[in-house]
N, CA, C and O of each residue as an XYZ file, in Angstrom:
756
protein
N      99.964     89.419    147.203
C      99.082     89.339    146.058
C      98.078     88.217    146.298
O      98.378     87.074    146.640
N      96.647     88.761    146.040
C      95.673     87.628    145.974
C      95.962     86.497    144.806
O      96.817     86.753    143.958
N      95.208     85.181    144.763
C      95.217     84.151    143.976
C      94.869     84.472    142.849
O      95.343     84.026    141.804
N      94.021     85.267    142.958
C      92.546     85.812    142.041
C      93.289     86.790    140.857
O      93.244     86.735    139.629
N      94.196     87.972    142.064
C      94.760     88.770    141.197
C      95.806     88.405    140.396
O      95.785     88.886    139.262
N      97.190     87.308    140.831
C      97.865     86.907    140.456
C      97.264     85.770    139.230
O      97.869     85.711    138.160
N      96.345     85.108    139.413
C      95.580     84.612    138.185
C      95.587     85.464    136.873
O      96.261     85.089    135.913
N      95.013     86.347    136.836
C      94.372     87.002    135.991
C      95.894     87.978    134.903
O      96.028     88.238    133.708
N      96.856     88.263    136.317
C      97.921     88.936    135.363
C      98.771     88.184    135.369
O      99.833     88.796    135.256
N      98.972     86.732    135.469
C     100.318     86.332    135.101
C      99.902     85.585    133.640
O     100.602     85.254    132.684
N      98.507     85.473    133.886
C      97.509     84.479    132.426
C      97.888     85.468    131.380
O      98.569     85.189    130.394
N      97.306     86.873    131.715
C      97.545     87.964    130.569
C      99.453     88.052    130.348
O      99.810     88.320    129.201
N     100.151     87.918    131.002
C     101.603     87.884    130.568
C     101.956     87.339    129.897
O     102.452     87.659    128.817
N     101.732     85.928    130.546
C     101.980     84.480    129.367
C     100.968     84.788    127.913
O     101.485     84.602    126.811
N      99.910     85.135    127.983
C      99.423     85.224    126.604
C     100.028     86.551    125.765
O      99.557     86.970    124.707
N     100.928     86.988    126.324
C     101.724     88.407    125.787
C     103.019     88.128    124.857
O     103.801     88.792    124.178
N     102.812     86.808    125.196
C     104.495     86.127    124.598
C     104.136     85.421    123.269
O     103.198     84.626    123.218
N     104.817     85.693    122.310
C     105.122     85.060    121.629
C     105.942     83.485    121.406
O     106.838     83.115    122.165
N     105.445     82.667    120.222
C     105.823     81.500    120.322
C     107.248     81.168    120.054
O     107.753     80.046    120.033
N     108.050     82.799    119.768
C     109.933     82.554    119.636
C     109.980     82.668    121.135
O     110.439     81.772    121.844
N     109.402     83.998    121.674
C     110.270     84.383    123.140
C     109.673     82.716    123.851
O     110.490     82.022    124.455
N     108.452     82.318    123.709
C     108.135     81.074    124.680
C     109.762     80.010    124.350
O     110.512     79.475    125.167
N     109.801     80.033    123.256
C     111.063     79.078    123.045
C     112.132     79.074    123.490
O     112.926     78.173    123.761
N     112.162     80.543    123.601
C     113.752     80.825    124.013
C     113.703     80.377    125.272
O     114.517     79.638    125.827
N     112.530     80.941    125.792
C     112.511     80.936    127.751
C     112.333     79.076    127.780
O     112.864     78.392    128.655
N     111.925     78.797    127.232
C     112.069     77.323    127.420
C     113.033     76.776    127.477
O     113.286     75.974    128.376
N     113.901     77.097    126.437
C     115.653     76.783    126.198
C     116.204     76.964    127.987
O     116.851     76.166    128.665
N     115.760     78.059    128.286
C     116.748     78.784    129.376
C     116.462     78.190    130.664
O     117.242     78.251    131.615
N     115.470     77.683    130.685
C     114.652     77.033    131.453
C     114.830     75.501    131.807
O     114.568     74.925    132.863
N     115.337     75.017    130.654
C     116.044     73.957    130.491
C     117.403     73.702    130.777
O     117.934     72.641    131.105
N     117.975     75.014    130.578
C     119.583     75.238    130.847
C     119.433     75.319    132.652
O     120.282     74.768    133.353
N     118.290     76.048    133.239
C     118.565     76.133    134.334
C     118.267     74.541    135.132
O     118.788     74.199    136.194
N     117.473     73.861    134.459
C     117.038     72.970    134.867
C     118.317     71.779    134.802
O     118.288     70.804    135.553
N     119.126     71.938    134.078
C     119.533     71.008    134.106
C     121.083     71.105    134.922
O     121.855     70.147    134.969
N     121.323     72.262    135.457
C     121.957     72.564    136.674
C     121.732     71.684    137.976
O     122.629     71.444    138.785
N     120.475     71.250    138.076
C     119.850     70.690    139.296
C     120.338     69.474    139.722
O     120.127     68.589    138.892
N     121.077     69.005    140.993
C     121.085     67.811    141.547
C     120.251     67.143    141.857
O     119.879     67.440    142.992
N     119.639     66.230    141.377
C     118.833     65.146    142.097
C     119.094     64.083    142.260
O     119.942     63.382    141.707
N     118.208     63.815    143.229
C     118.583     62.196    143.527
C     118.041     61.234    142.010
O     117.333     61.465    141.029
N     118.543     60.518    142.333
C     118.076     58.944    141.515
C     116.339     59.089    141.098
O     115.559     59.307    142.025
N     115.940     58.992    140.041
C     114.165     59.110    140.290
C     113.990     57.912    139.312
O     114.671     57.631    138.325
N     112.928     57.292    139.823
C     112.230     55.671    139.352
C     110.926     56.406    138.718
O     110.459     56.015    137.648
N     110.458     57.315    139.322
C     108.757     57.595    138.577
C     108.938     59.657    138.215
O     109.621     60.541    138.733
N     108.204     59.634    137.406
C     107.739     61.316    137.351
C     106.145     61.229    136.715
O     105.617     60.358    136.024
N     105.718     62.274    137.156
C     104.273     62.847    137.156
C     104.903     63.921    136.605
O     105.662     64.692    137.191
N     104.454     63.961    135.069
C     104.608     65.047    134.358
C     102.694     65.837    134.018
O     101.528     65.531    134.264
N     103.491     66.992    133.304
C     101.665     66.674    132.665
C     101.818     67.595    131.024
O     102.672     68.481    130.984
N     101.229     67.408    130.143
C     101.293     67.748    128.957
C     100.913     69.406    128.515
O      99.754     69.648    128.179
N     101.990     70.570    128.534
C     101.570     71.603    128.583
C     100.468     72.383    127.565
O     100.680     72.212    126.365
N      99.549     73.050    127.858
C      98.624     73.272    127.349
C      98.792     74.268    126.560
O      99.008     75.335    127.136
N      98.760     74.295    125.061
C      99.649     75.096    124.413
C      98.485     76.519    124.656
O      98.926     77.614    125.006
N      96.746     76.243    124.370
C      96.344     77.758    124.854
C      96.420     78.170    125.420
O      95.762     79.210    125.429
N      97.467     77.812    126.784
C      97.321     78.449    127.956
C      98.813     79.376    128.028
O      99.089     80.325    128.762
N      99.438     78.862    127.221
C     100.844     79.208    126.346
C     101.602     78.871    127.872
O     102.012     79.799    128.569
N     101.699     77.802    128.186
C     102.169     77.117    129.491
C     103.530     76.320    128.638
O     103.596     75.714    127.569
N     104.940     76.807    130.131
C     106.145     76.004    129.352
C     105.952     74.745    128.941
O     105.107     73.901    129.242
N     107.141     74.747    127.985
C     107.281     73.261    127.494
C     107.787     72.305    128.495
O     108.994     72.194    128.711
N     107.043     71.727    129.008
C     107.045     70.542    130.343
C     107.783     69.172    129.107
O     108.882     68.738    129.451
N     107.334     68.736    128.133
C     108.342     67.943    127.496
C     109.947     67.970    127.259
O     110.439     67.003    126.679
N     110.737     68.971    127.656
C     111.945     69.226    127.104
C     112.282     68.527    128.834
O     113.124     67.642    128.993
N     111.634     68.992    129.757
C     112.755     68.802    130.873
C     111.881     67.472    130.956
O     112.644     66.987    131.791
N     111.093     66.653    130.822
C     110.367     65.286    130.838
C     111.655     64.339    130.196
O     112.190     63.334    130.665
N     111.889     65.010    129.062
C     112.864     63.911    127.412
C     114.099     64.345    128.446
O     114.033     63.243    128.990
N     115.084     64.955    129.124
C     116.108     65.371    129.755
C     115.746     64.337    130.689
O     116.523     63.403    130.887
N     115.099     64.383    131.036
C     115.179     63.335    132.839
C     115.107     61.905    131.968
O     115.840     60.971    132.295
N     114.240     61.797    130.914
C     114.381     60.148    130.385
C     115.710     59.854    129.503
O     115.977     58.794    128.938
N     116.389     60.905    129.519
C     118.052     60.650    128.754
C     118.834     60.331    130.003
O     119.637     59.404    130.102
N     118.513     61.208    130.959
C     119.265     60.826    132.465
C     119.512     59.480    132.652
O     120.587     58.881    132.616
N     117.895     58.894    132.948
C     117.579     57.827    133.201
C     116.721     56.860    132.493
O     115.803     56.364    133.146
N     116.946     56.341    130.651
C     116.348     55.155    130.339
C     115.224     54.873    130.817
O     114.128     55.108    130.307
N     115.442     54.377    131.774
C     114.362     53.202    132.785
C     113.649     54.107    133.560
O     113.229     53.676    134.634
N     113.431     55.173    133.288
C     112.568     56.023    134.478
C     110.999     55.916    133.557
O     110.705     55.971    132.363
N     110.196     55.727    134.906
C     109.163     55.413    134.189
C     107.998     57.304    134.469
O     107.847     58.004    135.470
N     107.545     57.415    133.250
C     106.864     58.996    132.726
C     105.714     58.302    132.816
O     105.400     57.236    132.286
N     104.884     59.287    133.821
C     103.402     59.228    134.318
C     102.747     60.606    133.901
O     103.382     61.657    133.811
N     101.427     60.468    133.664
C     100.857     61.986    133.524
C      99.684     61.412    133.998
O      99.289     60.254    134.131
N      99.169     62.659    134.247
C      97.264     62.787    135.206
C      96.256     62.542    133.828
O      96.171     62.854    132.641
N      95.612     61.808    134.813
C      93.911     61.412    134.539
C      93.276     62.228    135.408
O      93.395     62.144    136.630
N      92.590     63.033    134.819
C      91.514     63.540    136.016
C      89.934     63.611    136.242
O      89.174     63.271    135.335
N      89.482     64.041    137.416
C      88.232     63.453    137.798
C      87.537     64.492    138.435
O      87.537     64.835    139.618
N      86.697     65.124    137.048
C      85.807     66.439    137.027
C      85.064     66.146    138.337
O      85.107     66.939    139.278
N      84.293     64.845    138.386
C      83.715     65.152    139.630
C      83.641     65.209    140.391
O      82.648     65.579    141.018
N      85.166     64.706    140.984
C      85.911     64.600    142.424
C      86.875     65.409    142.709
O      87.448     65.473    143.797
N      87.106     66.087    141.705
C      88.515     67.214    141.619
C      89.387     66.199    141.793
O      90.055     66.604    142.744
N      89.809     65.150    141.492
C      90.756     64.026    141.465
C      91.741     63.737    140.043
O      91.628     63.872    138.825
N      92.474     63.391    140.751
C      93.355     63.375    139.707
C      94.420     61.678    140.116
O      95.029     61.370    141.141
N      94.244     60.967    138.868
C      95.348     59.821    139.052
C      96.336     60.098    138.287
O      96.245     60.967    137.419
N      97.758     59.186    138.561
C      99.076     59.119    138.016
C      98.983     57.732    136.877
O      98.764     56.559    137.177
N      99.262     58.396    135.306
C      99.087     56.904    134.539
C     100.140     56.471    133.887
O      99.898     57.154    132.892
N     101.125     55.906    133.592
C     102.027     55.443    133.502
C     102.343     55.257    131.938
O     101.597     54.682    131.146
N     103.364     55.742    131.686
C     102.634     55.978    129.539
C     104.178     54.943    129.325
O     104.817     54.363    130.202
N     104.438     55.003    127.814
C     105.222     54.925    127.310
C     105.016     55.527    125.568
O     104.050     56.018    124.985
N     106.692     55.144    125.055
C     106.350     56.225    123.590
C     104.977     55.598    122.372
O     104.655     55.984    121.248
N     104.386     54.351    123.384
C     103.413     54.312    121.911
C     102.502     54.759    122.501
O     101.639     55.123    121.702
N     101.982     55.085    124.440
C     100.749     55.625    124.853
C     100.321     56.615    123.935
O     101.001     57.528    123.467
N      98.629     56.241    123.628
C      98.125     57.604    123.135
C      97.259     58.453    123.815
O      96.409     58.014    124.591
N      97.389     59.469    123.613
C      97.188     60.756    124.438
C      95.667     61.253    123.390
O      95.393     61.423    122.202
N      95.043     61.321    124.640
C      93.670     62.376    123.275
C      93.086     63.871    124.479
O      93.095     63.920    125.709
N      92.658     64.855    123.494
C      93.043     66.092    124.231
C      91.056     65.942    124.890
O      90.019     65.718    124.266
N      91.345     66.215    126.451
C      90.182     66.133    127.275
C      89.535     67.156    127.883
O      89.717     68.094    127.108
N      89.060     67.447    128.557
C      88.547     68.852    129.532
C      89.422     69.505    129.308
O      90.576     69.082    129.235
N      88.986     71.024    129.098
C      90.016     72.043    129.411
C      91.003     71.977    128.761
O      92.052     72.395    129.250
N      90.978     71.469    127.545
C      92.334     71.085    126.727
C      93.390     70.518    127.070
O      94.539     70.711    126.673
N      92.837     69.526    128.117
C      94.406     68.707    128.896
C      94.266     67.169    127.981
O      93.284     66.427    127.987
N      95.701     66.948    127.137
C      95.939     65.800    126.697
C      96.196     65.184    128.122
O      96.927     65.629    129.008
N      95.223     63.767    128.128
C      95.539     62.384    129.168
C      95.535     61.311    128.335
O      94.839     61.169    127.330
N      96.366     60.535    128.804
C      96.506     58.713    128.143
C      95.606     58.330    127.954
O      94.654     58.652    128.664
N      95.492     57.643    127.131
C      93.809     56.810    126.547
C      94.066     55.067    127.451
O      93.169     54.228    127.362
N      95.297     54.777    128.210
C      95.599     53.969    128.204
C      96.709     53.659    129.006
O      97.643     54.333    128.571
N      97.123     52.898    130.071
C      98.027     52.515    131.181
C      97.783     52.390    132.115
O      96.618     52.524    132.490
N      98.934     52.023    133.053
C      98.372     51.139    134.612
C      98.724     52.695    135.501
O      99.714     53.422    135.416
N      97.647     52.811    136.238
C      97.983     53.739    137.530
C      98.485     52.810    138.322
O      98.370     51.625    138.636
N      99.587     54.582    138.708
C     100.289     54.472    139.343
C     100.002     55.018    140.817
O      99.639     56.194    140.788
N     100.074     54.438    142.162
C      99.920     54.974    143.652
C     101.329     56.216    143.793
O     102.556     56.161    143.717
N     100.132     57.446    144.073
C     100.889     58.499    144.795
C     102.264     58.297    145.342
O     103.303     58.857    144.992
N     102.085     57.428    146.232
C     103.194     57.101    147.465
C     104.283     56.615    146.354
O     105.410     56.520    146.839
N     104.209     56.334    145.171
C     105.186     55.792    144.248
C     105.811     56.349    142.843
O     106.371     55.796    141.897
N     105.402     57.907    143.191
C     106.433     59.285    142.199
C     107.165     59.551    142.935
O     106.755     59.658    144.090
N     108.535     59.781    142.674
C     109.557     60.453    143.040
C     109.189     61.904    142.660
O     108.806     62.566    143.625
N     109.217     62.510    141.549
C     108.983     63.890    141.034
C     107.434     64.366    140.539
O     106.640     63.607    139.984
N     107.220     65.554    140.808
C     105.948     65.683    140.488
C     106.298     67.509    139.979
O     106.632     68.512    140.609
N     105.964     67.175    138.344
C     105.881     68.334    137.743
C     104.823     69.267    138.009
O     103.747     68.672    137.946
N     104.681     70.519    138.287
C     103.444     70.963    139.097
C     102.958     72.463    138.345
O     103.492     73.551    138.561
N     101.833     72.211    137.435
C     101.638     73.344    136.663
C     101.169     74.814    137.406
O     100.068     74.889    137.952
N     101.722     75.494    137.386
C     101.170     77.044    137.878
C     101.143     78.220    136.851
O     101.467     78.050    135.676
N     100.641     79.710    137.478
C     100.546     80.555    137.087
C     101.655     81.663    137.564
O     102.275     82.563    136.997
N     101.586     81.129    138.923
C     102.233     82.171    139.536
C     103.087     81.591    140.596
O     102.775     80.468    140.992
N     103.944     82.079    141.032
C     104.433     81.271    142.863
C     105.145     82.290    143.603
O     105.787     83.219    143.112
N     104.982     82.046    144.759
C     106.113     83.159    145.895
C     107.336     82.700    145.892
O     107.855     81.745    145.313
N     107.956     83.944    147.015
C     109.383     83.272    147.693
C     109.072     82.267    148.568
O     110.008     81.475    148.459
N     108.056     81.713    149.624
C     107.801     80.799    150.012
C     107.582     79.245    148.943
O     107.503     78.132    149.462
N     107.531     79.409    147.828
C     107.172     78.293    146.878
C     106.011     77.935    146.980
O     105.999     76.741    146.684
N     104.428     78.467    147.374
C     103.512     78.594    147.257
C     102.897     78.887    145.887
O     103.459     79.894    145.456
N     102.145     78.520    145.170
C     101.886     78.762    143.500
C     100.374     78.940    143.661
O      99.597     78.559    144.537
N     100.192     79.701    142.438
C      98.755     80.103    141.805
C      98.904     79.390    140.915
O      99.790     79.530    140.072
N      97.671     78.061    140.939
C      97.361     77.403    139.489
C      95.934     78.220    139.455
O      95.504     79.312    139.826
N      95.307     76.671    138.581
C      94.104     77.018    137.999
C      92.856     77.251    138.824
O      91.790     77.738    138.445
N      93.121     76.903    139.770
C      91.611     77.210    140.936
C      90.898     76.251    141.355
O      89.872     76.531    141.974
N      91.285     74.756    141.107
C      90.581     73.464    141.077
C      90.498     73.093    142.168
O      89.587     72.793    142.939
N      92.378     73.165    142.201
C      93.126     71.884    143.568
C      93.379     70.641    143.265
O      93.813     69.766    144.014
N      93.125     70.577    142.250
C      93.849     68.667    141.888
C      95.053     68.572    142.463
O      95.302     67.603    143.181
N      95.948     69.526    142.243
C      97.052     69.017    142.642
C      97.466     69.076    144.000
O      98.104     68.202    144.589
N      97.157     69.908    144.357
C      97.076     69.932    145.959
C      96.104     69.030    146.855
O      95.978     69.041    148.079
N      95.544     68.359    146.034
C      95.064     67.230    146.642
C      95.772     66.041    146.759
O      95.952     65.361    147.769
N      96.211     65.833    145.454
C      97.218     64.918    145.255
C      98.028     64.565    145.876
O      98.019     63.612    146.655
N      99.216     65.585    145.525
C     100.515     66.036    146.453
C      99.929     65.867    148.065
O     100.202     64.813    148.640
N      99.408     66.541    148.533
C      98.690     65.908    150.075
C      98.963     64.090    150.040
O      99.344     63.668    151.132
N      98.837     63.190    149.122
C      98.966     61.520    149.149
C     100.174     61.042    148.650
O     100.393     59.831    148.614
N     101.149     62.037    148.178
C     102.116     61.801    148.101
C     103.196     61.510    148.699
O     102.786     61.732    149.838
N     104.771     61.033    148.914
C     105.613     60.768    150.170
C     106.056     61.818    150.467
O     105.713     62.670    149.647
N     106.737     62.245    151.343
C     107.294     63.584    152.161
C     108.239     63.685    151.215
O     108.338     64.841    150.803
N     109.235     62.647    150.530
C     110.591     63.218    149.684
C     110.173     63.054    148.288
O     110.997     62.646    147.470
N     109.105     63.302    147.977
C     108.327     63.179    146.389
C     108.951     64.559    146.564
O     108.922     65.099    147.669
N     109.664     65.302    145.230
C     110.143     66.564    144.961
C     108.822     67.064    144.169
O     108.108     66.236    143.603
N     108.572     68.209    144.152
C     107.354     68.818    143.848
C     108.034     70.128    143.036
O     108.353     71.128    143.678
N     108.225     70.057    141.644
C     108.420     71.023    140.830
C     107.784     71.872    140.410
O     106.586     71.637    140.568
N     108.050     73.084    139.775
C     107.050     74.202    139.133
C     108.348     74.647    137.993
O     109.575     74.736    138.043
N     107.401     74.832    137.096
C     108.129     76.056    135.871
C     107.691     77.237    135.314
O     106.539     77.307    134.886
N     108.330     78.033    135.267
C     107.477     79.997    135.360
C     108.353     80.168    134.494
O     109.474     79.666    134.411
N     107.716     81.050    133.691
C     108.463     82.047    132.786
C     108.912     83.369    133.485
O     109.576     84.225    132.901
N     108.581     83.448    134.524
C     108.373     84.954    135.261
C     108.945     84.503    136.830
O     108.936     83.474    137.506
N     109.333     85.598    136.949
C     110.228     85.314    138.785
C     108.884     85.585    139.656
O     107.821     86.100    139.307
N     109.295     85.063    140.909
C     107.970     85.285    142.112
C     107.487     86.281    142.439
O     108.240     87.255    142.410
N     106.481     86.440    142.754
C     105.452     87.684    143.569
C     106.326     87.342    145.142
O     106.596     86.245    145.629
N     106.568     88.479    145.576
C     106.773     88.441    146.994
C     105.648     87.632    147.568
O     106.083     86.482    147.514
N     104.535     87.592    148.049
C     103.648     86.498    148.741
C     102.576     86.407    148.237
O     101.908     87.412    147.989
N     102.063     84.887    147.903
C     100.464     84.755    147.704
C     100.034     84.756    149.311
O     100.430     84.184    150.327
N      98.816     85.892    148.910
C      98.596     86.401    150.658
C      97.305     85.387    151.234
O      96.778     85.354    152.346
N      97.046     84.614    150.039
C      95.385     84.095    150.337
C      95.409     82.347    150.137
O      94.515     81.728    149.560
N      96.346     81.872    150.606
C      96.992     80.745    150.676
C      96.097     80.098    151.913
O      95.737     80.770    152.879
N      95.675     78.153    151.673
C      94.793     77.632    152.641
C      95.707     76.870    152.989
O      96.752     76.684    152.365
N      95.314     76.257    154.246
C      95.899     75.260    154.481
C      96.204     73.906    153.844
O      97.136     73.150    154.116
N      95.468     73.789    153.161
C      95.423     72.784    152.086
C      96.662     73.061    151.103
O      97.077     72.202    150.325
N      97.066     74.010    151.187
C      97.754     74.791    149.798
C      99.451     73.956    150.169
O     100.236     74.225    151.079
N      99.581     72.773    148.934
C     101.618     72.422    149.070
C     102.126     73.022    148.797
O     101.652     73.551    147.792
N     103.443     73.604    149.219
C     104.360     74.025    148.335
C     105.183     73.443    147.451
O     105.198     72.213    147.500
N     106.010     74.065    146.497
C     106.980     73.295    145.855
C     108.089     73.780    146.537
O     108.341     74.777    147.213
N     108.908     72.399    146.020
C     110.436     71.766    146.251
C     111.449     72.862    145.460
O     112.483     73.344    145.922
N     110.961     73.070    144.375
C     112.293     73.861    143.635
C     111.150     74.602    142.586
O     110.162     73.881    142.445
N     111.088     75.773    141.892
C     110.667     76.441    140.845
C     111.815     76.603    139.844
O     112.902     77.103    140.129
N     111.510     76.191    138.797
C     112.813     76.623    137.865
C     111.877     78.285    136.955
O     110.672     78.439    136.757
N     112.617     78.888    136.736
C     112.690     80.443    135.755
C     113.584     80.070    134.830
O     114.289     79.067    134.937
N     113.601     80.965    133.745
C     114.372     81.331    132.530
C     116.066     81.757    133.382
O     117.137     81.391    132.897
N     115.961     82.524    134.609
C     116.884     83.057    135.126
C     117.553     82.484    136.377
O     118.600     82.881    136.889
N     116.784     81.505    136.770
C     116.646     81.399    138.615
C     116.681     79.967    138.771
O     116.465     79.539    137.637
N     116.783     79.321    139.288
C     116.217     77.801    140.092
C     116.121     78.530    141.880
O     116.949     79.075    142.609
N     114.782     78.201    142.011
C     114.067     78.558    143.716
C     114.182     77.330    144.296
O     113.750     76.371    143.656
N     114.851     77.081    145.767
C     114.609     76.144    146.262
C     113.966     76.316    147.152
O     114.419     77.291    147.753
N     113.013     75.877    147.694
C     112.540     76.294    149.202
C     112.420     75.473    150.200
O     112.056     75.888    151.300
């Protein structure tokens, strides 16, 4: 499957769902998620799901990893329309968030954080293979990113929907992820 095509029908799927079934699959999603071994994590790069895009709830498994771990410090992206850039900013529960481009809530406020210094990196998509290759939005922020990140930074995704056998139009530039969680599945690759 092209990028292009997998764009266009996994966008129309997710907007097919309702805000119970989104819940439920979130629940399940969470259940699968929290199956997962990981190591110890000091930082996460989350990012704030975009409710028009009817994108999972990235907060449930964010509040799960900060019950894990207290002291883990929750980062989300700043980004940089004119560089396709994106920084890691370091929040806490009084950071305030105001909603920016494209309807992405970013911090009004905190210290960036260096790449080389997330352990986890929540990684928004549309779509992903059995290789762990994903269709996001078409930018590349994050695959720019992730490129400055450490080799054992875990690189997550969350789908409501199981994989396309292959995104066929994949660059070299293109990361994969570490694990995809589903309603049904955890993918490791």
């Amino acid at each position: 499957m092209l990028k292009k095509e997998a764009r266009k029908s996994y966008r129309e799927k997710r907007m097919q769902l309702s805000e119970t079934e989104m819940s439920k699959l979130d629940d399940l999603m969470l259940i699968q998620f929290q199956t997962i071994e990981l190591p110890f994590l000091e930082s996460l790069l989350s990012y704030w799901p975009i409710e028009e895009n009817h994108e999972p709830n990235t907060h449930l498994f964010t509040e799960f990893l900060k019950f894990r771990n207290p002291e883990l410090k929750i980062c989300y992206p700043v980004s940089d329309f004119e560089t396709l850039s994106m920084n890691a900013v370091a929040t806490d529960i009084d950071t305030p968030f105001e909603k920016k481009a494209l309807n992405i809530y970013e911090p009004d406020e905190g210290m960036l954080i260096p790449a080389g210094e997330i352990d986890m990196v929540f990684v928004p998509l549309l779509a992903f293979d059995q290789k762990g290759y994903r269709t996001g939005y078409g930018k590349g922020f994050y695959d720019k990113y992730l490129t400055a990140c450490r080799k054992d930074c875990i690189k997550a995704g969350f789908s409501y929907f199981e994989p396309v056998d292959s995104i066929d139009d994949r660059h070299d530039f293109d990361v994969p992820l570490d694990l995809c969680i589903t309603p049904l599945n955890v993918y490791v690759f």
